[in-house]
SEVEXKOL-988331 format. One record per residue (C-alpha): x negated, z, y negated; residue in three letters; residue number from 1. Coordinates in steps of 0.2 Angstrom, whole numbers, always signed. Layout:
N
     u     w     v rest  nr
     X     Z     Y  ALA NUM
...
This chain:
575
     u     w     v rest  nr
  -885  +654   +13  UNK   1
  -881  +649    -5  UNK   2
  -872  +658   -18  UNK   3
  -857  +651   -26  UNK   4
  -867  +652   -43  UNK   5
  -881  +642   -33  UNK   6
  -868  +630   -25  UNK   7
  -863  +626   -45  UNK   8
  -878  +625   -50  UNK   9
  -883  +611   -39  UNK  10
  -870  +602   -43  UNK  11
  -873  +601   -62  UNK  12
  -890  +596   -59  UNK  13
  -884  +583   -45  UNK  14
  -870  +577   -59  UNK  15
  -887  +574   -71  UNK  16
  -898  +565   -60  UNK  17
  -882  +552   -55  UNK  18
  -877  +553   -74  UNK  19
  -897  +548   -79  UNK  20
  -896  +536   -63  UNK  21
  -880  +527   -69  UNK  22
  -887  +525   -89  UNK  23
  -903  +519   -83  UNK  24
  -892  +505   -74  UNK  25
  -881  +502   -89  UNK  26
  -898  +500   -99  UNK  27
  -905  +488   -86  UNK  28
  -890  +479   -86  UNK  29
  -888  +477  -102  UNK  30
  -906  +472  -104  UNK  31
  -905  +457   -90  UNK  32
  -890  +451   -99  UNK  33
  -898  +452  -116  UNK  34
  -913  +444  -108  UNK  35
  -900  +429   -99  UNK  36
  -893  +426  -115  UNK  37
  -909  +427  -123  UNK  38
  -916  +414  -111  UNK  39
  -900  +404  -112  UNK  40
  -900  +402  -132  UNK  41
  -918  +397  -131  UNK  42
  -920  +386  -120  UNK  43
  -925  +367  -122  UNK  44
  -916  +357  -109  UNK  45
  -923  +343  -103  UNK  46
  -913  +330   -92  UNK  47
  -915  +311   -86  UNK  48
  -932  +302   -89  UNK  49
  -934  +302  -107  UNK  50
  -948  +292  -114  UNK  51
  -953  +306  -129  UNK  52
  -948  +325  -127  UNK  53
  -937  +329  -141  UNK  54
  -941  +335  -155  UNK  55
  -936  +354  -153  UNK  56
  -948  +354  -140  UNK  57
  -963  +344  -151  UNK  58
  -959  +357  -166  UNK  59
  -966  +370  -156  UNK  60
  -983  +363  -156  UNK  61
  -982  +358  -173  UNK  62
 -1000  +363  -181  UNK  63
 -1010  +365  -164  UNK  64
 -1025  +354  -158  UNK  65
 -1026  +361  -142  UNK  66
 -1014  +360  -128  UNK  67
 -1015  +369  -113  UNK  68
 -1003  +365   -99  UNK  69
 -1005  +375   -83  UNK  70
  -997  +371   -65  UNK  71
  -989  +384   -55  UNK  72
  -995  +373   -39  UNK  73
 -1007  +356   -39  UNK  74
  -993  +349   -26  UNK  75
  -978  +348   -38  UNK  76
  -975  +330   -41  UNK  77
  -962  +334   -57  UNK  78
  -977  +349   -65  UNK  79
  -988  +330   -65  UNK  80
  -973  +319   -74  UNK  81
  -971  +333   -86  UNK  82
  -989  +332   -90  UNK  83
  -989  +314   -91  UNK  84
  -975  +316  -103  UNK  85
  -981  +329  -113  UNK  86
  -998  +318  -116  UNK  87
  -988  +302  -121  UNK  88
  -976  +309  -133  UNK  89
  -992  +321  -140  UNK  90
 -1000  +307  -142  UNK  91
  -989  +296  -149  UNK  92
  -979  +310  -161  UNK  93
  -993  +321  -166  UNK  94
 -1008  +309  -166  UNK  95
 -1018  +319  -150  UNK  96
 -1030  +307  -143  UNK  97
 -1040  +315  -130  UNK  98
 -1033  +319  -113  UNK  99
 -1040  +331  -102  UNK 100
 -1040  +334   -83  UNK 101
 -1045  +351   -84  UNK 102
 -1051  +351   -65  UNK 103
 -1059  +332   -62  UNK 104
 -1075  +332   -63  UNK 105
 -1084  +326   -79  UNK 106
 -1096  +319   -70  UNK 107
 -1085  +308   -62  UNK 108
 -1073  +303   -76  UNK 109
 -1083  +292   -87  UNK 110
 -1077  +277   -78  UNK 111
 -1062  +284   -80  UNK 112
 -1065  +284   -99  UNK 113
 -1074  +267   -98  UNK 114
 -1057  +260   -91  UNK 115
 -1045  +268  -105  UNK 116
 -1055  +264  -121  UNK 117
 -1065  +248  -115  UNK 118
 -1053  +242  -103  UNK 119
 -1067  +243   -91  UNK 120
 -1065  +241   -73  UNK 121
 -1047  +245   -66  UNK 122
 -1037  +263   -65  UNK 123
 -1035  +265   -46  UNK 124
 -1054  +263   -44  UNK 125
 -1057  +275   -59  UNK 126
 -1044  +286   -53  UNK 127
 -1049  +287   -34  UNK 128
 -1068  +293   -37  UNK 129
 -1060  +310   -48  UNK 130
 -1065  +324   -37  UNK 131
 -1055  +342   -36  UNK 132
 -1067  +352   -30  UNK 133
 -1080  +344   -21  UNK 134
 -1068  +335   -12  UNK 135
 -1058  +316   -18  UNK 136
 -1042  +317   -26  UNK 137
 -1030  +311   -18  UNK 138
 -1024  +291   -24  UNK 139
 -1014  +302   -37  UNK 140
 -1001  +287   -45  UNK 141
  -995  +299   -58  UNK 142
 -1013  +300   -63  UNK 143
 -1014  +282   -63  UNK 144
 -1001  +276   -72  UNK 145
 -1006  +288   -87  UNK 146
 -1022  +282   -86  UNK 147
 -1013  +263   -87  UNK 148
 -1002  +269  -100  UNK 149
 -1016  +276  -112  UNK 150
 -1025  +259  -109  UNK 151
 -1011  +247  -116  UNK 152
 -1008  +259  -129  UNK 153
 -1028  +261  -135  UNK 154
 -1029  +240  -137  UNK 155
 -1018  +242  -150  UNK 156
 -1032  +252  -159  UNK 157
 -1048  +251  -167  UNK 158
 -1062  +257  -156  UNK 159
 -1064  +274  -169  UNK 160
 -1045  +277  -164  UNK 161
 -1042  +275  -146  UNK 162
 -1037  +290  -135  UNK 163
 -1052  +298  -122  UNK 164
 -1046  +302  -104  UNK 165
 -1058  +311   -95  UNK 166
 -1061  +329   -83  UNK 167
 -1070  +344   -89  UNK 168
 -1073  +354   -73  UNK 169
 -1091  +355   -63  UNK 170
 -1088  +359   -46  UNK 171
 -1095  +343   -37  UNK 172
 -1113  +343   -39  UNK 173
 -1118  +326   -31  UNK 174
 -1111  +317   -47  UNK 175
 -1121  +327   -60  UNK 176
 -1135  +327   -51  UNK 177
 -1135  +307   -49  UNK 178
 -1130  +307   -68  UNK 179
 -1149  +318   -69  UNK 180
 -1159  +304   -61  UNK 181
 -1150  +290   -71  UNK 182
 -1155  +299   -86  UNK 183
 -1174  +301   -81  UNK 184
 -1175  +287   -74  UNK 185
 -1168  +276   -89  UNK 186
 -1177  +290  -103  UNK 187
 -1194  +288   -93  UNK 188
 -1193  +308   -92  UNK 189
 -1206  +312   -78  UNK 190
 -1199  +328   -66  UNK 191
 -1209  +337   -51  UNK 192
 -1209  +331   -34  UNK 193
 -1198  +348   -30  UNK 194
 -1185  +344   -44  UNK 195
 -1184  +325   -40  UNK 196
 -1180  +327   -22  UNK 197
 -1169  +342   -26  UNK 198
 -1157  +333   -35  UNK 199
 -1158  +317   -25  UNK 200
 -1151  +331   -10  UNK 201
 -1137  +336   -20  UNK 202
 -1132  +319   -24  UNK 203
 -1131  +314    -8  UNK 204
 -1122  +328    -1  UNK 205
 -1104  +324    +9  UNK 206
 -1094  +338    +3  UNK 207
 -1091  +346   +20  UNK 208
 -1110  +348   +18  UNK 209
 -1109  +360    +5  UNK 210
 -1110  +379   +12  UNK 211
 -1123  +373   +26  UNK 212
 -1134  +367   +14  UNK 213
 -1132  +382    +2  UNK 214
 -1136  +393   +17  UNK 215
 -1153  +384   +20  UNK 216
 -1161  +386    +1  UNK 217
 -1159  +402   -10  UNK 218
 -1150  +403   -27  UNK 219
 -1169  +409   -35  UNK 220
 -1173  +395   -27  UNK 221
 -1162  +379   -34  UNK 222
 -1162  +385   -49  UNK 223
 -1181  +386   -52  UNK 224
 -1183  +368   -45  UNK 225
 -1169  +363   -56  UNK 226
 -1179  +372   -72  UNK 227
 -1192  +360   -74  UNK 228
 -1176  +347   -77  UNK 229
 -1166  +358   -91  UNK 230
 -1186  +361  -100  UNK 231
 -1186  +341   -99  UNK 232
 -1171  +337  -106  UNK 233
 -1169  +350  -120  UNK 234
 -1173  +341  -134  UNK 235
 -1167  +322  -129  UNK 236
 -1149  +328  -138  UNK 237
 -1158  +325  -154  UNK 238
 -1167  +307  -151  UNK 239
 -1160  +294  -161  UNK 240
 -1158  +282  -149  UNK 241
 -1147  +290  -136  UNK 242
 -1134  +279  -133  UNK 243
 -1116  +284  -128  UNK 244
 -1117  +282  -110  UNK 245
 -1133  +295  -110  UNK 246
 -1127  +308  -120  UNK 247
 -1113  +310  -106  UNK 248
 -1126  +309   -95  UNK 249
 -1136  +320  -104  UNK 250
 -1120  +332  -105  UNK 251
 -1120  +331   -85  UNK 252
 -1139  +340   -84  UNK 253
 -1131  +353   -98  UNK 254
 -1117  +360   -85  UNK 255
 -1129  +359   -70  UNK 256
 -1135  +377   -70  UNK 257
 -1115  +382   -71  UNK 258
 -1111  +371   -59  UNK 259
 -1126  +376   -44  UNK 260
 -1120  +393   -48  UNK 261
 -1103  +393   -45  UNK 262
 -1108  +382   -29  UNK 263
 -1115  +399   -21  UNK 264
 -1102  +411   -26  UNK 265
 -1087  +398   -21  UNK 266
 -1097  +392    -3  UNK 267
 -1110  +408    +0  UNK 268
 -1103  +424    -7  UNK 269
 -1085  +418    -3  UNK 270
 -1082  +426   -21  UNK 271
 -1079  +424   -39  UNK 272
 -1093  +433   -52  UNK 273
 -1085  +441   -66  UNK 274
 -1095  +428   -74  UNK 275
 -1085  +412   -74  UNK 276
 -1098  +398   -71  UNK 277
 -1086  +386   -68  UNK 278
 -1074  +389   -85  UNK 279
 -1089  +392   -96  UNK 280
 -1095  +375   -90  UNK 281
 -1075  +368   -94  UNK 282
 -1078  +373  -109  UNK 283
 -1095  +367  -114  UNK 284
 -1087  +349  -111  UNK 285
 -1072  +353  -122  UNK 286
 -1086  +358  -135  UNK 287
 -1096  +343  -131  UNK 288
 -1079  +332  -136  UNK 289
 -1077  +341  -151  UNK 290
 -1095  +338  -157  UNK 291
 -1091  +319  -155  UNK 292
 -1074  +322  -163  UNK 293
 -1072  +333  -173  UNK 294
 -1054  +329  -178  UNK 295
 -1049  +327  -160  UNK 296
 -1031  +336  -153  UNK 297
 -1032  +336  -134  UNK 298
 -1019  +341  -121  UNK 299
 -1027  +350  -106  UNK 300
 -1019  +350   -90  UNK 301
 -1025  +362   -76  UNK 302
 -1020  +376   -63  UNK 303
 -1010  +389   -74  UNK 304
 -1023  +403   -67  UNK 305
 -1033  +394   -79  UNK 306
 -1024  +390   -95  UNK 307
 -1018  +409  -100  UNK 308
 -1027  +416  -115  UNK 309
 -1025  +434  -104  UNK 310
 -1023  +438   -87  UNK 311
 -1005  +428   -80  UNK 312
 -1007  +429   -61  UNK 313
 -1010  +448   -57  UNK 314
 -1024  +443   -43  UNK 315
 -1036  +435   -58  UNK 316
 -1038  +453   -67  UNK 317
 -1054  +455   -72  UNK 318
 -1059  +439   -73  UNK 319
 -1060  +426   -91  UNK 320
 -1054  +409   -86  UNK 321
 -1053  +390   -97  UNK 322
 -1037  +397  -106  UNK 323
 -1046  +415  -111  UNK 324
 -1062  +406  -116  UNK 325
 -1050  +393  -127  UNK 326
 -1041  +408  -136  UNK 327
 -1057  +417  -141  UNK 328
 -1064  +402  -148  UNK 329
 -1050  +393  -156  UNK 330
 -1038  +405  -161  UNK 331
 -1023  +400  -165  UNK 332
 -1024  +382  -163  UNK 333
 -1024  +384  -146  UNK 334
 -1005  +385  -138  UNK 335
 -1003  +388  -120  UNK 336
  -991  +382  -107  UNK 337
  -987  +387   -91  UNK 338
  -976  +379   -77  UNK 339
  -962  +389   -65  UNK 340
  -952  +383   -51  UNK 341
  -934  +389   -47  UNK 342
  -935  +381   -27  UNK 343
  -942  +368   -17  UNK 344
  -960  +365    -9  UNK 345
  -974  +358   -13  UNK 346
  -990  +347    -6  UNK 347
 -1005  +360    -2  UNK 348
 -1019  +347    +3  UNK 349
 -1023  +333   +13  UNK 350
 -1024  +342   +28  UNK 351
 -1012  +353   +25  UNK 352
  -992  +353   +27  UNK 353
  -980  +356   +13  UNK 354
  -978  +372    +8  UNK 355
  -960  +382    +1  UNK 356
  -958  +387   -16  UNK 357
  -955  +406    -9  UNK 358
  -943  +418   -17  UNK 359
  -942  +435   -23  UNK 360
  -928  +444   -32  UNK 361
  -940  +445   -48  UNK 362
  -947  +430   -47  UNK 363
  -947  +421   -66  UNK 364
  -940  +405   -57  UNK 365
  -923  +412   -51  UNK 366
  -921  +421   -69  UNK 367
  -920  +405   -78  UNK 368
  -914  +394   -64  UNK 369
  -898  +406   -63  UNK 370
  -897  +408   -83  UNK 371
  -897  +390   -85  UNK 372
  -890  +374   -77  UNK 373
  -902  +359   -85  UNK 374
  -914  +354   -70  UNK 375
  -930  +357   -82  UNK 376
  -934  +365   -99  UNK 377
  -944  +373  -111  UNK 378
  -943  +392  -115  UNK 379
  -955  +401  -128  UNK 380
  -960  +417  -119  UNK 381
  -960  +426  -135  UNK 382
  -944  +420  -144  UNK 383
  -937  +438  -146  UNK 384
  -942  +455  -144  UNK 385
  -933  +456  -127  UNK 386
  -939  +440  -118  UNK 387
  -959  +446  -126  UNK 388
  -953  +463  -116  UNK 389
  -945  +455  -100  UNK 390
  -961  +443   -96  UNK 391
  -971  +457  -100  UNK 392
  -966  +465   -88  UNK 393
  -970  +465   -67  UNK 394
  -964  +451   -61  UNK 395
  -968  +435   -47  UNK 396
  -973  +416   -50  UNK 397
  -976  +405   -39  UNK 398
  -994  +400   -37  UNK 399
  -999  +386   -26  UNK 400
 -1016  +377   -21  UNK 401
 -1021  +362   -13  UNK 402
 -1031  +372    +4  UNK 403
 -1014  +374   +12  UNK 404
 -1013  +394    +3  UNK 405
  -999  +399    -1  UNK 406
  -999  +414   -14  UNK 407
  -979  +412   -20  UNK 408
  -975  +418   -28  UNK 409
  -988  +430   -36  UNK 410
  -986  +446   -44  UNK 411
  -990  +442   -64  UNK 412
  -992  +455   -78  UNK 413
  -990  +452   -96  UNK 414
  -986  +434   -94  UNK 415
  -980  +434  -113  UNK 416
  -999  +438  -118  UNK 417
 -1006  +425  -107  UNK 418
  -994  +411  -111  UNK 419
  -987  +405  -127  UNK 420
  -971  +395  -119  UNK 421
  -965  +391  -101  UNK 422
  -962  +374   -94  UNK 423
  -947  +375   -79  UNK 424
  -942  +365   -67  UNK 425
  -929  +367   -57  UNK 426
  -933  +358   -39  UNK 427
  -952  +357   -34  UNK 428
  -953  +343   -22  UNK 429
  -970  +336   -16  UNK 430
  -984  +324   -23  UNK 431
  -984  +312   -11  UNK 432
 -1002  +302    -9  UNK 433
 -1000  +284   -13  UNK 434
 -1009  +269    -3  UNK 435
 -1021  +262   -13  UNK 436
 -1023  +244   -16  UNK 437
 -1041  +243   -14  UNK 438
 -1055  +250    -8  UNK 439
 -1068  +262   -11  UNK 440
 -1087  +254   -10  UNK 441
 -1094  +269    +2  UNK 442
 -1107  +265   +16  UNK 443
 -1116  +274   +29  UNK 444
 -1128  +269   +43  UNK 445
 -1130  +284   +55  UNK 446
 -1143  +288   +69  UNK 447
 -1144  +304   +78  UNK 448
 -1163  +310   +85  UNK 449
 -1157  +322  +102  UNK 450
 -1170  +335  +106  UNK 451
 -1181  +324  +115  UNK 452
 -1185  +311  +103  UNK 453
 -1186  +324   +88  UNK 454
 -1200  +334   +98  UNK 455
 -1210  +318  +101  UNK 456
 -1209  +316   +81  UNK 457
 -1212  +335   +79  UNK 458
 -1230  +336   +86  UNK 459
 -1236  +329   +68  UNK 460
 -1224  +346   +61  UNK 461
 -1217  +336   +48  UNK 462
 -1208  +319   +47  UNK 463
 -1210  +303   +38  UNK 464
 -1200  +290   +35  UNK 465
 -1203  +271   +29  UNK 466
 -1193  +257   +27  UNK 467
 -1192  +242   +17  UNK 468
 -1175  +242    +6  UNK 469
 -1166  +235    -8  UNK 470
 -1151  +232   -18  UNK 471
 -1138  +226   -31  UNK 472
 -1129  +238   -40  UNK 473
 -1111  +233   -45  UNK 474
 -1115  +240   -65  UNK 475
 -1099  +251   -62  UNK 476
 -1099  +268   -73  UNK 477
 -1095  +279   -58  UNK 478
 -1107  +290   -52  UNK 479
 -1114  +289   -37  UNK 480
 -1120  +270   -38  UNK 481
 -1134  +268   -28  UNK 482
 -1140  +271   -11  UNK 483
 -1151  +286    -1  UNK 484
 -1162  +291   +15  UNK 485
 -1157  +306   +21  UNK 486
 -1163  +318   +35  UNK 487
 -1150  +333   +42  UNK 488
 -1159  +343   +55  UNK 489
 -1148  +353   +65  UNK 490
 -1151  +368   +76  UNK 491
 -1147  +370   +94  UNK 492
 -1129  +377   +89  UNK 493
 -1126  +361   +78  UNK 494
 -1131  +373   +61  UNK 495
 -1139  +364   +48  UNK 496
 -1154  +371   +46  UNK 497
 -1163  +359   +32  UNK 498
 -1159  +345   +23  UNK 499
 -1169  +331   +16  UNK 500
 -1165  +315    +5  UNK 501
 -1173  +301    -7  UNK 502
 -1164  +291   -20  UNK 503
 -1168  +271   -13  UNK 504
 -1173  +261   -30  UNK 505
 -1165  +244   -32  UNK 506
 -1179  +233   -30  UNK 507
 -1184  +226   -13  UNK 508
 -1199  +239    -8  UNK 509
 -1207  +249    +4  UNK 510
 -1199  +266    +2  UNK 511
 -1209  +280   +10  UNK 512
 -1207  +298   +10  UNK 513
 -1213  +313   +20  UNK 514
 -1204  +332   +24  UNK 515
 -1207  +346   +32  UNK 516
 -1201  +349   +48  UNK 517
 -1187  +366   +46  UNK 518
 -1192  +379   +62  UNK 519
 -1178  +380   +73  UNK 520
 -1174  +358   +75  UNK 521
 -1165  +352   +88  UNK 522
 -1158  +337   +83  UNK 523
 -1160  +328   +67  UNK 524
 -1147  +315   +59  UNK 525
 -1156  +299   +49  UNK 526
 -1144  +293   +36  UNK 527
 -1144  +277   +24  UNK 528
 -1128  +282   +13  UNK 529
 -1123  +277    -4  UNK 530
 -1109  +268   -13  UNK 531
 -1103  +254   -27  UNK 532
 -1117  +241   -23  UNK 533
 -1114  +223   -22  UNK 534
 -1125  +222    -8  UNK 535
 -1140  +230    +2  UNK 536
 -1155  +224   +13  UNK 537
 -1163  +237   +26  UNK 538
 -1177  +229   +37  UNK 539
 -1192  +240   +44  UNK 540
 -1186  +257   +48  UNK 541
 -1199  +270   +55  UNK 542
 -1200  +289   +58  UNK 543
 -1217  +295   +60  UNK 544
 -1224  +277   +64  UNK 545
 -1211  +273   +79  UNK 546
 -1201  +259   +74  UNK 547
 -1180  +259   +72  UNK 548
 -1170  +249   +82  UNK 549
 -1158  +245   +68  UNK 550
 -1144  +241   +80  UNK 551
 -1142  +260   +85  UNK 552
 -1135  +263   +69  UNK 553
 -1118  +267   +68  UNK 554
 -1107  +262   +52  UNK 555
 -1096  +270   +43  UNK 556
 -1088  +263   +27  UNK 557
 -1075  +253   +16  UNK 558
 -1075  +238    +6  UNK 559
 -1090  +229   +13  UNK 560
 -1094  +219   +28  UNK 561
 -1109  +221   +37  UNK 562
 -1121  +211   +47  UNK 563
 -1132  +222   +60  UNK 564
 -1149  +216   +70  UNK 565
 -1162  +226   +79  UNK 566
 -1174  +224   +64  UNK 567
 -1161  +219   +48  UNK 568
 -1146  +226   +41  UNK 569
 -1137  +218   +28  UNK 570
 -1121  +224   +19  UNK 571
 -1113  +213    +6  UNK 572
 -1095  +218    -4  UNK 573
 -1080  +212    +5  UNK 574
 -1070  +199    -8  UNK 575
């Protein structure tokens, strides 16, 4: 039993703790109203659809040739307009005149580019063959209308002058490794056998082919067989004669290794190096620009996990993304933007449903959405001492992707550091895909060997294939133009367990090839695939000396009509 002394003395020490307790609570209160009024006296609202942000908002980028604006989900129909205005008024305020999708693929954006500076083809075409990830965009109209917007404004321009629009990420393979052969083929560079047919798989590959094929061949492996390429090419950067549609071909071969790297860690190890493949090869085509123009100002629109000069999103620590790469080599002249959501959902893939903006009570979202009533704004992060301290601190974002994840909203730690300003919207509602108008030029005649006819092939324990082809390229500058012979050998468990394919030249010729036979066949899948030809002759198709009934072949495709016989297939552009 306690003493009376004791009893008092517990009760002092009781009268402490609350007395701490409740001026701890004063201090955060005071703190979260200094920081409201903070946010509130700061804040650039933005309302309506203004043609040009005001300049309060441009004053802050006064100075900067790089502008980085990061989205908190690639679903957010409003993160896309806000780029779109950004770039316009950027271009036309402060002079920028290079646009950046931060993850298209390069290799797929130089019709893109073609289209904005030459007038070249049509937008939605351009547009449509931008892949994220290996997969297609999605018929992105905001995209599209930029893209139309920058081409009415460059014919007012000298060629010298007019704005570049174009991607910078390498995670789609098949277009830079159909950029190589162009190259070689039009440089007359000679490549091994290995390297040759190596890249004429990769630039055949559907993307849902990616992981299996991975799975059949070794890093060690691709990467010696794409060696001989890199030793071959290392030197064409300084000939002369290099016009301007090679050296962006020539730029292609440059981020391959990156790009065949990341490949494995993304669809074999399921994991992300500490090595950023992907961002180091980002920013060796934002280097490659800047060598071409050397006064250029670009705005760079990605994923906000990649636009912080430090670590935003607490789940990326460890690792040195785009934004990172930018601040250490640019210094101040780069200025980072990141994006916030106070509600709402957002599109998370094609496949996918929409997703919620979800909340949390220290999510950066409901901060400024309760502080402020405008419906979108800007706020620099480091504006005082207490909002530097506040976004410092640990907190939640939302973070959305377009494989139907949902990460929202995602713990972040000195988000201050990481980003120099925050871009806010009040209501996140969906991107919503958009019909396109026309279609894509994509072909693909199909025939599956079952067990019984592959092991009447197999006794010669490899496979040859023949056949007379040719075609007419349209002369587009998407990648891709062209058309191959491919071989898919599956295992009894429908596993890929090799892979096989030859670029078809244009002429009308006898194409013949041979390949090993992969241990464990059960089935194999002949395949002539390609895209952007005007038309295409097939006659004469054997495997191992038996003859192809050409009718067996199934089509699959867009944009072309076709005319199908036992012996002859021809295929002409629709229109």
């Amino acid at each position: 039993m306690k003493t009376p002394y004791a009893c008092q003395q517990a009760g002092k020490q009781l009268l402490f703790v609350l007395a701490l307790l409740l001026a701890n609570h004063i201090a955060q209160s005071q703190g979260s109203r200094a920081v409201t009024q903070d946010i509130q006296q700061h804040f650039i609202p933005l309302s309506g659809s203004p043609e040009i942000l005001p300049p309060a908002f441009l004053q802050k980028l006064e100075g900067k040739r790089l502008v980085g604006l990061g989205e908190a989900t690639h679903g957010t129909a409003e993160f896309e307009q806000m780029f779109s205005l950004l770039a316009r008024s950027l271009v036309l305020e402060r002079g920028f005149n290079v646009v950046i999708l931060a993850e298209a693929n390069f290799y797929d954006t130089r019709a893109l580019n073609d289209y904005v500076v030459y007038g070249k083809g049509n937008a939605e075409t351009a547009v449509r063959h931008i892949r994220h990830s290996p997969t297609l965009l999605v018929d992105d109209e905001e995209a599209r209308k930029l893209a139309e917007w920058i081409r009415a404004h460059n014919r007012t321009k000298v060629v010298e002058d007019r704005v570049w629009m174009l991607g910078i990420d390498a995670m789609a393979l098949g277009g830079g490794a159909y950029n190589a052969l162009k190259l070689c083929r039009e440089r007359n560079i000679p490549l091994p056998p290995a390297t040759h047919q190596y890249l004429s798989e990769l630039a055949s590959l559907s993307a849902d082919m990616y992981e299996n094929y991975a799975r059949t061949l070794p890093l060690d492996t691709a990467l010696a067989r794409l060696a001989p390429l890199l030793r071959a090419v290392q030197h064409q950067k300084y000939k002369p004669d290099l016009n301007e549609e090679q050296q962006w071909l020539l730029q292609s071969v440059m981020t391959l290794e990156k790009a065949i790297s990341f490949l494995y860690d993304h669809h074999v190890k399921h994991e992300w190096s500490k090595q950023q493949f992907r961002d180091e090869a980002m920013l060796a085509n934002i280097k490659w620009v800047l060598e071409r123009r050397p006064a250029a100002k670009m705005i760079i629109y990605g994923h906000n996990g990649h636009m912080g000069k430090e670590v935003g999103y607490q789940f990326f620590n460890g690792y040195t993304h785009l934004g990172g790469l930018l601040h250490s080599t640019y210094g101040k002249d780069f200025y980072a933007i990141c994006t916030e959501a106070h509600a709402g959902s957002f599109w998370a893939g094609k496949d996918n449903p929409t997703s919620s903006i979800a909340q949390n009570k220290k999510k950066i979202g409901l901060a400024i959405g309760q502080a402020v009533d405008a419906p979108a704004g800007l706020l620099e992060l480091n504006a005082t001492p207490a909002l530097t301290a506040y976004f410092n601190s640990p907190l939640y974002m939302t973070f959305g992707n377009l494989t139907g994840t949902n990460y929202s909203p995602a713990s972040t730690v000195n988000l201050a550091s990481a980003f120099d300003a925050l871009l806010f919207v009040r209501e996140s509602t969906p991107k919503v895909p958009v019909k396109p108008k026309s279609a894509l030029k994509r072909f693909s005649f199909n025939l599956v060997m079952q067990p019984a006819q592959l092991a009447q092939l197999a006794e010669k324990e490899s496979i040859s294939v023949s056949v007379q082809s040719g075609h007419t390229p349209l002369g587009t500058s998407l990648s891709g133009e062209g058309a191959y012979v491919s071989l898919m050998f599956l295992d009894s468990q429908n596993q890929i367990v090799g892979y096989q394919a030859t670029w078809l030249t244009a002429d009308m010729k006898l194409h013949e090839q041979h390949y090993p036979l992969p241990p464990g066949s059960a089935r194999m899948m002949l395949t002539v695939t390609g895209s952007n030809v005007a038309e295409l002759h097939l006659a004469d198709l054997q495997v191992n000396g038996i003859k192809i009934d050409l009718s067996k072949m199934k089509y699959y495709g867009e944009g072309y009509d076709t005319s199908i016989a036992a012996g002859r297939i021809v295929l002409k552009e629709r229109g």
